[in-house]
BALOBA-1460 file (C-alpha; in Angstrom, 3 decimals):
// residues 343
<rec num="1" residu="x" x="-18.478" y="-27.919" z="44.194"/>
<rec num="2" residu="x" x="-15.129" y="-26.640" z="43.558"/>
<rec num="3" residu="x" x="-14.559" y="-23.679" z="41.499"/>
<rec num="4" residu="x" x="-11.519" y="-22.215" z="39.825"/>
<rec num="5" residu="x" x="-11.089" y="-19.002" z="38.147"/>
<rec num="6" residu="x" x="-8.976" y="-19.100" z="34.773"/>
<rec num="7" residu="x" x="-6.193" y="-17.314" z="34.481"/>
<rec num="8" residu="x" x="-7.923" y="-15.084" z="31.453"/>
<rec num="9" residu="x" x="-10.605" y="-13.816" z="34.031"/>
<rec num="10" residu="x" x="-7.909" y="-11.042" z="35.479"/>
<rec num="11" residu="x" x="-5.691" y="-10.205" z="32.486"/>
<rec num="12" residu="x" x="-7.330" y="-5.948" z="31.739"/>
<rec num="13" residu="x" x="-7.425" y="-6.620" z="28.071"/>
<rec num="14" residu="x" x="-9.799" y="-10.010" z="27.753"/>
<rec num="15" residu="x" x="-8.472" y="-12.401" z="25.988"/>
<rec num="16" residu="x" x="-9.579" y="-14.293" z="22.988"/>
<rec num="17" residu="x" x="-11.267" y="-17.042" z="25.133"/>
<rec num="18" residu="x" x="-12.975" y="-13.995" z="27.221"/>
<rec num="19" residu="x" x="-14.164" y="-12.744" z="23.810"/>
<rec num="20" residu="x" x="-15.447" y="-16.288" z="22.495"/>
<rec num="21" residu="x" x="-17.322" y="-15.872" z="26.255"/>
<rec num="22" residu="x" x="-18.554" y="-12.232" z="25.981"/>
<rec num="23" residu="x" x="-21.971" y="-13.013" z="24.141"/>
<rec num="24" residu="x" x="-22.660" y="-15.584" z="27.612"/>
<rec num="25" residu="x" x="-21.174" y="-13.117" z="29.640"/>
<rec num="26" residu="x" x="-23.811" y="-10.590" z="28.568"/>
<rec num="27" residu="x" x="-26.552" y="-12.198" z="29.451"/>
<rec num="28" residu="x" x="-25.364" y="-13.708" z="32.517"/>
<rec num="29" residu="x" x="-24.139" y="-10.052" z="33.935"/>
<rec num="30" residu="x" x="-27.862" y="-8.603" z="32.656"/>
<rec num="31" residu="x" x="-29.755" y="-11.322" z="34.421"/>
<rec num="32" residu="x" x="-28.063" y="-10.716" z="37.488"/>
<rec num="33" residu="x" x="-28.539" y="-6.921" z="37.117"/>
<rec num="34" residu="x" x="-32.140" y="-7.496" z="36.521"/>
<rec num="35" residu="x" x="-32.393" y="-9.535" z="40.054"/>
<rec num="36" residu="x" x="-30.232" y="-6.929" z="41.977"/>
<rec num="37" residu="x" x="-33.322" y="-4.250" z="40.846"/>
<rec num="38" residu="x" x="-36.059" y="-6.379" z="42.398"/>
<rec num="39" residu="x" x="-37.351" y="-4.745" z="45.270"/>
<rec num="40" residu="x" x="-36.634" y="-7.155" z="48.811"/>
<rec num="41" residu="x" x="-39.086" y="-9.357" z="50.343"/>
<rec num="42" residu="x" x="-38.223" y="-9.086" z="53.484"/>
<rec num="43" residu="x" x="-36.421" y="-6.633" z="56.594"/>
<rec num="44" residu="x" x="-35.236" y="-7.628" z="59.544"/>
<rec num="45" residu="x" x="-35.805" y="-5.514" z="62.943"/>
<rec num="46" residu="x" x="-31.929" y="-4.866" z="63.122"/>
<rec num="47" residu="x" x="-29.270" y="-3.397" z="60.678"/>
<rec num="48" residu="x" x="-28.218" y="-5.369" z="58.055"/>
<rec num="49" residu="x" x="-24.225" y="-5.002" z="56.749"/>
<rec num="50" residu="x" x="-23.751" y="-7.031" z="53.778"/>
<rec num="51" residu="x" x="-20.081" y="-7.393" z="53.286"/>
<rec num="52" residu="x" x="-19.897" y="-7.926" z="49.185"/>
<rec num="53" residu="x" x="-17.701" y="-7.956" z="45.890"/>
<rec num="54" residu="x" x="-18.701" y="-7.618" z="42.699"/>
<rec num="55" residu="x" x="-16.701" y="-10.601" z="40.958"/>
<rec num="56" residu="x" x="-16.834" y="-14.659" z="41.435"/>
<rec num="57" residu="x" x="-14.215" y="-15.384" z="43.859"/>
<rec num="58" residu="x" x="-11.852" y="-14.162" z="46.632"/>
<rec num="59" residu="x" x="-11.640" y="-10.441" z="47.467"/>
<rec num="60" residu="x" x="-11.030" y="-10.559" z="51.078"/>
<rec num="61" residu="x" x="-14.706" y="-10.360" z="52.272"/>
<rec num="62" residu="x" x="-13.526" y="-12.924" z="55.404"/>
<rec num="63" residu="x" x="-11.082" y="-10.986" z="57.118"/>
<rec num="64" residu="x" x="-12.972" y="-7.578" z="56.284"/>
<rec num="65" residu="x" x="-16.098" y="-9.212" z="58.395"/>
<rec num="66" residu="x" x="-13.913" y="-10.184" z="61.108"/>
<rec num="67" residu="x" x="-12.488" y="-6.962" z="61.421"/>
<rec num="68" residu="x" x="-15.967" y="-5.568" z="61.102"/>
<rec num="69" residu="x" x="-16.884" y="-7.532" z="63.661"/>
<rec num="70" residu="x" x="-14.472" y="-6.863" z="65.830"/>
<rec num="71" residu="x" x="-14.874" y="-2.943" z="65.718"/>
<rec num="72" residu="x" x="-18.639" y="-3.679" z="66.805"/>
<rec num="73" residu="x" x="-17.963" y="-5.759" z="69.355"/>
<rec num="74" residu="x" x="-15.644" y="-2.762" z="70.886"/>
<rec num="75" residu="x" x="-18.448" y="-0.251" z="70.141"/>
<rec num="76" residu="x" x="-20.463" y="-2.388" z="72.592"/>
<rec num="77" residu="x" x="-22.516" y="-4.090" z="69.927"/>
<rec num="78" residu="x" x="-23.394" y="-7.927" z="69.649"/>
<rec num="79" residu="x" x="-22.930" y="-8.263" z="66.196"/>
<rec num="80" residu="x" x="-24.000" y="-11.617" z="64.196"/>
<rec num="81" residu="x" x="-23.264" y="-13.286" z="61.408"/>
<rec num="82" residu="x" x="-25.289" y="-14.667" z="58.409"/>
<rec num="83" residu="x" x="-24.169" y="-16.532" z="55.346"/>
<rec num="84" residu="x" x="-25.309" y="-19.091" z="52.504"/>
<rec num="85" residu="x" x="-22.962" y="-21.650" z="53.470"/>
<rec num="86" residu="x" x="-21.037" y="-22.156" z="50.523"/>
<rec num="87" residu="x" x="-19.596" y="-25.506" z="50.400"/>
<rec num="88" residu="x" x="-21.393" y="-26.908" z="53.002"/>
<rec num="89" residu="x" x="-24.399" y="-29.475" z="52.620"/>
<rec num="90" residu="x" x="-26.969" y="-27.794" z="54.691"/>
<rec num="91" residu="x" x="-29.470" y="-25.452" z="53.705"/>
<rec num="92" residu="x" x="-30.513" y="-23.883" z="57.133"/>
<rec num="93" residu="x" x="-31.927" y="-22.028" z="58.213"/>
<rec num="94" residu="x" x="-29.483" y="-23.320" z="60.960"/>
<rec num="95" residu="x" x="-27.362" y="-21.743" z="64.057"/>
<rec num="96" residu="x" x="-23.585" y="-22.894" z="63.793"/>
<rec num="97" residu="x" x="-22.491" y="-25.094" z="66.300"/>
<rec num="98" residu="x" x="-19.047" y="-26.313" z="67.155"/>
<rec num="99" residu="x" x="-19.984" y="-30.156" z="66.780"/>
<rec num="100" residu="x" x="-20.340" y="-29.354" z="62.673"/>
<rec num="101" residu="x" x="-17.967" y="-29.706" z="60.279"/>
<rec num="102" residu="x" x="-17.134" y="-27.931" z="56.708"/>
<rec num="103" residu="x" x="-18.809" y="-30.187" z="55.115"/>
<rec num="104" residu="x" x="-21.679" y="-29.682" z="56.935"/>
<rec num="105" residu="x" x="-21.501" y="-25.626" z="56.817"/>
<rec num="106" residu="x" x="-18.787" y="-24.230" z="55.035"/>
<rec num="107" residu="x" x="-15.379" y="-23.317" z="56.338"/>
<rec num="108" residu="x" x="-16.567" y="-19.725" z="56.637"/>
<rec num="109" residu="x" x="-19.190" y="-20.292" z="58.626"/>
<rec num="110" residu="x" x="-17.102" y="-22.024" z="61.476"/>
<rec num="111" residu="x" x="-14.569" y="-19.204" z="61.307"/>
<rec num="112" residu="x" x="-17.525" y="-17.049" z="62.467"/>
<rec num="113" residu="x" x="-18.924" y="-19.506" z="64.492"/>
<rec num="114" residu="x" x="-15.834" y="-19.488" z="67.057"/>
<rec num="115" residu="x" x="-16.580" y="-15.739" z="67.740"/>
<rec num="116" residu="x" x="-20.062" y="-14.693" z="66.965"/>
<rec num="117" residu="x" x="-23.496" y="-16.173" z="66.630"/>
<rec num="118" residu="x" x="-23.676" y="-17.209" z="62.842"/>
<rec num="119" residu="x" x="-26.851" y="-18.460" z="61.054"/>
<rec num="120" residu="x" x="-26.936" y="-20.326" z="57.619"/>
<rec num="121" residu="x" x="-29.329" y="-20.290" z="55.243"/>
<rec num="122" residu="x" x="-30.101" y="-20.053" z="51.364"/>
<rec num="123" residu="x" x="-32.893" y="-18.039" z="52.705"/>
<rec num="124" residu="x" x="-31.620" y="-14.875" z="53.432"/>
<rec num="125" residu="x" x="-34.803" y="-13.755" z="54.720"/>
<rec num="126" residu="x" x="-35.268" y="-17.299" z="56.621"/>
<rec num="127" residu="x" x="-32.021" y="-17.159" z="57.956"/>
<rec num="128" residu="x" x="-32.049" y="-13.082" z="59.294"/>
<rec num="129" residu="x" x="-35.244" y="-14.312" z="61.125"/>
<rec num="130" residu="x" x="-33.236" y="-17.332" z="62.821"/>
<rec num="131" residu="x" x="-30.403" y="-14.575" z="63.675"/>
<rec num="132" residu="x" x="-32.844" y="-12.824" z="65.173"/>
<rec num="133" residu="x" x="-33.824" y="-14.707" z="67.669"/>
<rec num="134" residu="x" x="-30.488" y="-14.550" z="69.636"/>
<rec num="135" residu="x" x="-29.270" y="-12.217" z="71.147"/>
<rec num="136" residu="x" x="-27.494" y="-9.762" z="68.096"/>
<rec num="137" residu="x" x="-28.093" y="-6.118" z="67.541"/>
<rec num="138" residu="x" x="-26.662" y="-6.476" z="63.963"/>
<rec num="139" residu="x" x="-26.366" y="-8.703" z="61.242"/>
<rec num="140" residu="x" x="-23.267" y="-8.680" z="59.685"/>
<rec num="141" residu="x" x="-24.133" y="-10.975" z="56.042"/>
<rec num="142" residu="x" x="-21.055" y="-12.344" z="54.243"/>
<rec num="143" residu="x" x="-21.677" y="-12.206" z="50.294"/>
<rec num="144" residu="x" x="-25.342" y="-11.780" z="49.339"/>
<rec num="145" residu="x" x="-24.320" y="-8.150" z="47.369"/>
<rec num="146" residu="x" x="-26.099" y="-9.804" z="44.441"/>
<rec num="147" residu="x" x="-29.324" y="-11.234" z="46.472"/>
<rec num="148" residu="x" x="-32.261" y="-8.889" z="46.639"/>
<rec num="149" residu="x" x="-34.405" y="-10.935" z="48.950"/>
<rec num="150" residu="x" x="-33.770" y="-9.181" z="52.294"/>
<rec num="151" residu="x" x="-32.985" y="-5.002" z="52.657"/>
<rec num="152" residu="x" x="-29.659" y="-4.170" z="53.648"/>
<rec num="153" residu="x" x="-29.371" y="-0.777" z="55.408"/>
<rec num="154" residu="x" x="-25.108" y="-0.988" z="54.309"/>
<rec num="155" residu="x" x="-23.466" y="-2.861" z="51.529"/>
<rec num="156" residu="x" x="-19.939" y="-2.594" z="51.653"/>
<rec num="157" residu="x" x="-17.746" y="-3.680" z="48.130"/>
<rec num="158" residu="x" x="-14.874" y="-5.482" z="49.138"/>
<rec num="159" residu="x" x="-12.085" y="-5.244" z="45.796"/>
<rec num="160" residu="x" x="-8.774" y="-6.265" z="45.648"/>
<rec num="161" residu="x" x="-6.686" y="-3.712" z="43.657"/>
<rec num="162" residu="x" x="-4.388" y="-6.200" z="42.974"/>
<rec num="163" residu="x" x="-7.041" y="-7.583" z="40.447"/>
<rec num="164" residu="x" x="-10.052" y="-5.586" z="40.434"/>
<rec num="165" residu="x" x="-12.551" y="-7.013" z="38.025"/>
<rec num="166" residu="x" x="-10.114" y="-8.146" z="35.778"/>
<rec num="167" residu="x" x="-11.012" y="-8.378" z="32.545"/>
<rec num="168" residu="x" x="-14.134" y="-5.644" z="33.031"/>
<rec num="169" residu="x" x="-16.694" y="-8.716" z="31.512"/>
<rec num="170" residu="x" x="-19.166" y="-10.879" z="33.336"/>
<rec num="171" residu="x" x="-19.109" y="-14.974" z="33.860"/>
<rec num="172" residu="x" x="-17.904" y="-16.870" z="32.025"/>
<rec num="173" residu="x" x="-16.128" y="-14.516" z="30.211"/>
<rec num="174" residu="x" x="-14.410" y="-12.601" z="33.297"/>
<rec num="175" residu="x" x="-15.075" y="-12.848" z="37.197"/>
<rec num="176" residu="x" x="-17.939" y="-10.264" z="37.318"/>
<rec num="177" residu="x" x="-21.236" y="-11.347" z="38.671"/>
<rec num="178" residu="x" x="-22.883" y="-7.881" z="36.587"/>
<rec num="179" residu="x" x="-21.431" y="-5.396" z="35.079"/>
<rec num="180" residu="x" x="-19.595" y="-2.653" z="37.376"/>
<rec num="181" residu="x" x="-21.599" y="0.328" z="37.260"/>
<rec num="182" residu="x" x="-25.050" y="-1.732" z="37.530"/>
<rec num="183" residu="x" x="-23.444" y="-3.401" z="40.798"/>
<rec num="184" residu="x" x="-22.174" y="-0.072" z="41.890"/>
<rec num="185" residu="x" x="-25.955" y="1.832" z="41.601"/>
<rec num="186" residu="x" x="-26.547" y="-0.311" z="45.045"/>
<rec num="187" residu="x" x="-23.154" y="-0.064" z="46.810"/>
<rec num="188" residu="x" x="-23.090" y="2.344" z="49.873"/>
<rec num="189" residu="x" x="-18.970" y="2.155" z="49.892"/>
<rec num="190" residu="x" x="-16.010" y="0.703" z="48.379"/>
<rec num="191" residu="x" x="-13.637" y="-0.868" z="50.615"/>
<rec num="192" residu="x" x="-10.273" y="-1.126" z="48.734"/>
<rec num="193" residu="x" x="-7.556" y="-3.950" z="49.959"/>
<rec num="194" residu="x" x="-3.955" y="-3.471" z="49.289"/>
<rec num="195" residu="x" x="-1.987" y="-0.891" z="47.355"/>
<rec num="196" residu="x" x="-2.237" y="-2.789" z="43.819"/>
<rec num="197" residu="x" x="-1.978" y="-1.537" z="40.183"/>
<rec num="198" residu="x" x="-5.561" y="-0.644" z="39.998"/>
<rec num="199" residu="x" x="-6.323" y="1.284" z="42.852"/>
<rec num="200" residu="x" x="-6.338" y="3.904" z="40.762"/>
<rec num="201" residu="x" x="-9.606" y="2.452" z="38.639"/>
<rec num="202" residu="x" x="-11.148" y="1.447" z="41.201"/>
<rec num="203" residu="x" x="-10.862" y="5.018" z="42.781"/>
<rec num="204" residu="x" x="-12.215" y="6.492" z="39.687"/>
<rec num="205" residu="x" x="-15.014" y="3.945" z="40.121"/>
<rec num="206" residu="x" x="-15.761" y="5.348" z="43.272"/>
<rec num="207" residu="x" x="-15.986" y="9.018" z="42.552"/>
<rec num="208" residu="x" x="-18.133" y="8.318" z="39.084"/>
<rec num="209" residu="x" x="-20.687" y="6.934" z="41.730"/>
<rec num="210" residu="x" x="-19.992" y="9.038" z="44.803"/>
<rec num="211" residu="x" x="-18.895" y="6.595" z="46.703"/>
<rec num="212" residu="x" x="-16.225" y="7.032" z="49.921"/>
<rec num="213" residu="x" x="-13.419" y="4.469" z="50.140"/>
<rec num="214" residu="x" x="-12.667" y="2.651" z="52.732"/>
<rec num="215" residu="x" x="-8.675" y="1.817" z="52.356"/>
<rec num="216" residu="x" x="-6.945" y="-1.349" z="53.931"/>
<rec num="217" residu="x" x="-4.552" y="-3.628" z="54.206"/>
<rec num="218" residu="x" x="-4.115" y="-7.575" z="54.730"/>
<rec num="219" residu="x" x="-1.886" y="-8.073" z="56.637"/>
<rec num="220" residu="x" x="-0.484" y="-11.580" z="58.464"/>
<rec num="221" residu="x" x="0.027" y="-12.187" z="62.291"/>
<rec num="222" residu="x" x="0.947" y="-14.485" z="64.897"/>
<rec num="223" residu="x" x="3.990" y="-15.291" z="63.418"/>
<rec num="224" residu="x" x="5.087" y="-17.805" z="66.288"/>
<rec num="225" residu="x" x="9.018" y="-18.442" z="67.053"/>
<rec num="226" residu="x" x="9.167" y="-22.126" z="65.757"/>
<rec num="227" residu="x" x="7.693" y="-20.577" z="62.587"/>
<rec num="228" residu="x" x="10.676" y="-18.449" z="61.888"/>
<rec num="229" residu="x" x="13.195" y="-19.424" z="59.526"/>
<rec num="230" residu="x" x="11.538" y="-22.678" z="58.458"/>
<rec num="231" residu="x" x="10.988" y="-24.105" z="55.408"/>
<rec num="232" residu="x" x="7.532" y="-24.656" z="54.762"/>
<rec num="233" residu="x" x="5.214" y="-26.231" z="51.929"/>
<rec num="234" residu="x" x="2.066" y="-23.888" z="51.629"/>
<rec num="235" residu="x" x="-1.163" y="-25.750" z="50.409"/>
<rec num="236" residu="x" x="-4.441" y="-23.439" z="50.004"/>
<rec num="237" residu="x" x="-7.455" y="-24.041" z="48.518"/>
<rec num="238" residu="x" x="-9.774" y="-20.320" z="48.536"/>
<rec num="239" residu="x" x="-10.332" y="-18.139" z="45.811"/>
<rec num="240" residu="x" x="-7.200" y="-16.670" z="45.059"/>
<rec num="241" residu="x" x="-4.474" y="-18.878" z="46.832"/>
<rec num="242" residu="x" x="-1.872" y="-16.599" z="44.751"/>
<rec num="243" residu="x" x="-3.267" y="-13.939" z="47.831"/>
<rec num="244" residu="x" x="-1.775" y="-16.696" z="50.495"/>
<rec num="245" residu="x" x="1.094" y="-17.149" z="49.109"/>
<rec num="246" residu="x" x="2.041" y="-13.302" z="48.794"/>
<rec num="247" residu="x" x="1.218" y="-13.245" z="52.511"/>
<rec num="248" residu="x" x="4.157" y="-15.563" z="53.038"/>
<rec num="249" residu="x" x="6.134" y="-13.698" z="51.547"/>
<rec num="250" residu="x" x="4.807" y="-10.108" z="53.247"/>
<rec num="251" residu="x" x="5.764" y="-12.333" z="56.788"/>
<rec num="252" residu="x" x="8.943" y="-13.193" z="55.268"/>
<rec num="253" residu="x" x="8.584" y="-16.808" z="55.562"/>
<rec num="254" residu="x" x="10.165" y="-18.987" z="52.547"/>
<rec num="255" residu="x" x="7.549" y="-21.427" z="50.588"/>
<rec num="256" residu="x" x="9.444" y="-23.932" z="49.055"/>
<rec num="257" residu="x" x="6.910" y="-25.145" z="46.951"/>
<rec num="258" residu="x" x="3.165" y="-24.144" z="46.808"/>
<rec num="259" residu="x" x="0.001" y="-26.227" z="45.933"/>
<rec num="260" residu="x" x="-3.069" y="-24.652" z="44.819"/>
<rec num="261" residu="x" x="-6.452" y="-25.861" z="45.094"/>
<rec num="262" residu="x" x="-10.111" y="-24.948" z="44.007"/>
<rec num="263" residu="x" x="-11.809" y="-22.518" z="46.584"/>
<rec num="264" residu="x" x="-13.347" y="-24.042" z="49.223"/>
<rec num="265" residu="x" x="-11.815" y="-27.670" z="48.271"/>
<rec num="266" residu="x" x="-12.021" y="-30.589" z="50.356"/>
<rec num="267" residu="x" x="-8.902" y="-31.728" z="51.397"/>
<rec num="268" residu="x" x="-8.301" y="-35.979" z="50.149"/>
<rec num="269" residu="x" x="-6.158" y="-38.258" z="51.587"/>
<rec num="270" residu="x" x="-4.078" y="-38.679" z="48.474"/>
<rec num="271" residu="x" x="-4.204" y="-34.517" z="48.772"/>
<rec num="272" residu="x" x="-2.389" y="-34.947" z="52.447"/>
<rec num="273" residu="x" x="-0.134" y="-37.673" z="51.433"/>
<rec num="274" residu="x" x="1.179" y="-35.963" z="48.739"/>
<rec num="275" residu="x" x="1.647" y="-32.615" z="50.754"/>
<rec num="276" residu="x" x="3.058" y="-34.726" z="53.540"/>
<rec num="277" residu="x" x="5.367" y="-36.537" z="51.179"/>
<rec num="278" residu="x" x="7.316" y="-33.365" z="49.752"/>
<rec num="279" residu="x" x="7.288" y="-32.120" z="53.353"/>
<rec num="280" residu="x" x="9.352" y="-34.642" z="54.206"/>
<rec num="281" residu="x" x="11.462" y="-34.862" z="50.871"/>
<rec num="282" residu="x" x="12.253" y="-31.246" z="51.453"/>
<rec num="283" residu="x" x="12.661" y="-30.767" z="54.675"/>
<rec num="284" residu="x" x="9.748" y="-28.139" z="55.312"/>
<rec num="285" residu="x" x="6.826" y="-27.677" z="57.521"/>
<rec num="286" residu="x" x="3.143" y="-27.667" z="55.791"/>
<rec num="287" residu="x" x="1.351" y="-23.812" z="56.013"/>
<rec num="288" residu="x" x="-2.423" y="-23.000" z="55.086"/>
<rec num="289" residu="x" x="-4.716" y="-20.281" z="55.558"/>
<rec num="290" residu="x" x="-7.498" y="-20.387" z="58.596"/>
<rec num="291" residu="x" x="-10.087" y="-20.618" z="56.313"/>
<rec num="292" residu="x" x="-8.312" y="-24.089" z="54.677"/>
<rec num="293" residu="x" x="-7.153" y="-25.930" z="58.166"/>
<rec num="294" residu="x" x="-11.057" y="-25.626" z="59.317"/>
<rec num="295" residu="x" x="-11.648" y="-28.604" z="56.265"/>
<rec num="296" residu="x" x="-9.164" y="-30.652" z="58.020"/>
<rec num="297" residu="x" x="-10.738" y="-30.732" z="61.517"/>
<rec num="298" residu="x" x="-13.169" y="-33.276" z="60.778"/>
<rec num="299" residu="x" x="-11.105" y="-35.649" z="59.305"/>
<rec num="300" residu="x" x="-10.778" y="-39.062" z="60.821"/>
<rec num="301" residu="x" x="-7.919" y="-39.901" z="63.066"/>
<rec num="302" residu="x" x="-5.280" y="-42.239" z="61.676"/>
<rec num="303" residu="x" x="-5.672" y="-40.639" z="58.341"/>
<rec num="304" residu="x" x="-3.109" y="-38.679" z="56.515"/>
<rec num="305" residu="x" x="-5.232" y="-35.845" z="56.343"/>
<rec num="306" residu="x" x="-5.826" y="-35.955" z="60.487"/>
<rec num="307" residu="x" x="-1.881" y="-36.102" z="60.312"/>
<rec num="308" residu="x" x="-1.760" y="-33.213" z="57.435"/>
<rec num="309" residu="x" x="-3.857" y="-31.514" z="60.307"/>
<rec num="310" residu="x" x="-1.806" y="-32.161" z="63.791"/>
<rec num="311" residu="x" x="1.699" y="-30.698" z="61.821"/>
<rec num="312" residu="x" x="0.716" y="-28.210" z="59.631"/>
<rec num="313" residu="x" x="1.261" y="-24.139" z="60.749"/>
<rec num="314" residu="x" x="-1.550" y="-21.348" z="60.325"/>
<rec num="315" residu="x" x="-1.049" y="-18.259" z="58.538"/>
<rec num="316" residu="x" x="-3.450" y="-15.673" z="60.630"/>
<rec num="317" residu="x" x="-4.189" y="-12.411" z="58.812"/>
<rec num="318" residu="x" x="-5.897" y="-9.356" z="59.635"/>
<rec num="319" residu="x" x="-7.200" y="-6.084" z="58.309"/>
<rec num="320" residu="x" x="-4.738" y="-2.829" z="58.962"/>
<rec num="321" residu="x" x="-7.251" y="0.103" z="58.141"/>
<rec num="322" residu="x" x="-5.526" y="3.073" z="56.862"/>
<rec num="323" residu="x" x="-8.199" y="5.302" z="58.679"/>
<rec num="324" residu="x" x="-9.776" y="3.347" z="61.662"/>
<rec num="325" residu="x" x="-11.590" y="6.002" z="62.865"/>
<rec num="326" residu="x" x="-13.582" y="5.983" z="59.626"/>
<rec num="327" residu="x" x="-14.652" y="2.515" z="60.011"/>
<rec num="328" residu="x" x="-15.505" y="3.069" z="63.592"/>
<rec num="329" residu="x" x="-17.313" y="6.201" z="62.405"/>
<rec num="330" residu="x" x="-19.394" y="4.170" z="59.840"/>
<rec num="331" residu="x" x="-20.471" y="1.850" z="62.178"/>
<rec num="332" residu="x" x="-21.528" y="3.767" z="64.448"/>
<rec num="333" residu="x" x="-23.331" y="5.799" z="61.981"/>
<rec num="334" residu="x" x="-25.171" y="2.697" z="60.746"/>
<rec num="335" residu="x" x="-26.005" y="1.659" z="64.598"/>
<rec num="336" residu="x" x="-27.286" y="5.630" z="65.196"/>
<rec num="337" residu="x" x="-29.771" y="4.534" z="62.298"/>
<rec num="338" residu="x" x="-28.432" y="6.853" z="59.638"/>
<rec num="339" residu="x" x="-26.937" y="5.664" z="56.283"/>
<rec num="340" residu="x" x="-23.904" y="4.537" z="58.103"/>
<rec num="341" residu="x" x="-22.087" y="6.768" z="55.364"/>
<rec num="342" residu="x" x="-20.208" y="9.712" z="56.540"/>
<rec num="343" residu="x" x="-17.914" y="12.335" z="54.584"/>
């Protein structure tokens, strides 16, 4: 299903609509509260990192589990990876394999897939079980903040301070999946991406509930030479495209025009044409994130989405910590079999 979030979700002051919304909002957030409190049904025999936000949508949970991941894997770890599967078909629990497609599993899910073993499932308990039978030390979940089903020894709050949680009210009347201090009571640590306006709320955030702060950046890379000085046409279809597009511009490469899409979209042919079409009208080269070009790989040759596919670029980003040593600390904290949370 595709999902975007209006504009009114992340203005501070909410909005008339966002008012209309509140008494929905209310109830949503509490219901969700009430879940979070439920005690789990399940624990798995290794560490479990959930890698969360608090609001509906993209805060940069992806590239903060790849990094994650990464720092594991260096640590001597074999780290793996579980997930629902959003936007996918299947409902595990199943291992990721390279012969399925988006459709299939989700486009996070072969992301993961390409460089750790990653289980889906709506299951979380199911699908830590699976995981478990390979050969991981540590489960590294991707959303599931809100889920109490299985115990999570970490959970790490991904926020943009860009945007925060906008509008401070829960869905539909703002992005937030419960209200901020109810989802922080659970949180072992903030992790804070970029240097936005409200870096300075969420810090306050962070102290009210004595939690450390784990400070980043997204940054972009692999900016390859035939890449420089184009033109291009950027397309994106995840949770905040508006994030993509500032990338571009971070890497200093010139979007000509931009089309945004519903998170976790899939890509049509009259979606390609038209991309392909001003491509050529304007003389520019098509760019998407990793996360969008995985939608395109199963699309059938002598389509214009298998051609959308073979020309357009990819936009690679990464996390730059500000402190690396105090993710590496964490982790190795959490792997030592303390609360993974030091000064």
């Amino acid at each position: 299903m595709d999902l975007t979030a209006p504009e009114f979700w992340w203005q501070r002051t909410p909005t008339r609509s966002a008012r209309v919304l509140s008494p929905a909002g209310a109830i949503y957030g509490w219901l969700t509260a009430r879940r979070m409190s439920r005690a789990p049904r399940g624990k798995a025999d290794i560490p479990v990192l959930c890698v969360g936000n608090l609001v509906v949508g993209g805060a940069g949970k992806t590239p903060t589990t790849l990094s994650l991941v990464s720092d594991l894997i260096k640590l001597g770890h074999k780290p793996g990876i579980l997930l629902r599967g959003y936007g996918g078909t299947e409902k595990g629990p199943l291992l990721v394999k390279s012969a399925h497609n988006a459709g299939q599993v989700g486009d996070e899910a072969l992301l993961y897939a390409n460089v750790v073993p990653t289980v889906v499932c709506a299951d979380r308990v199911a699908g830590a079980r699976l995981l478990g039978k390979t050969d991981v030390d540590v489960i590294l979940m991707d959303d599931g903040f809100q889920n109490p089903s299985l115990h999570k020894d970490v959970s790490l709050i991904v926020v943009d301070t860009q945007t925060a949680w906008g509008n401070g009210l829960s869905c539909p009347a703002g992005p937030l999946r419960a209200p901020v201090n109810s989802q922080l009571k659970t949180a072992s640590a903030i992790i804070a991406l970029g240097d936005g306006a409200r870096r300075g709320e969420i810090e306050d955030a962070a102290n009210r509930h004595d939690l450390p702060i784990y400070r980043g950046e997204i940054v972009p890379v692999h900016i390859s030479e035939d890449m420089v000085g184009r033109r291009f046409i950027a397309y994106s279809g995840i949770g905040r495209p508006d994030k993509f597009f500032e990338s571009l511009t971070n890497a200093n490469l010139e979007a000509v025009e931009r089309f945004s899409f519903p998170d976790h979209h899939a890509f049509t042919e009259q979606d390609a044409e038209k991309i392909l079409s001003r491509c050529r009208s304007l003389d520019a080269m098509p760019i998407t994130t990793e996360k969008d070009f995985v939608r395109l790989l199963s699309a059938p040759e002598h389509t214009f989405a298998a051609e959308l596919r073979q020309v357009t670029k990819v936009l690679k980003i990464q996390i730059e910590w500000q402190n690396p040593d105090s993710i590496v600390e964490m982790l190795g904290g959490l792997m030592a079999g303390s609360n993974g949370m030091g000064s």
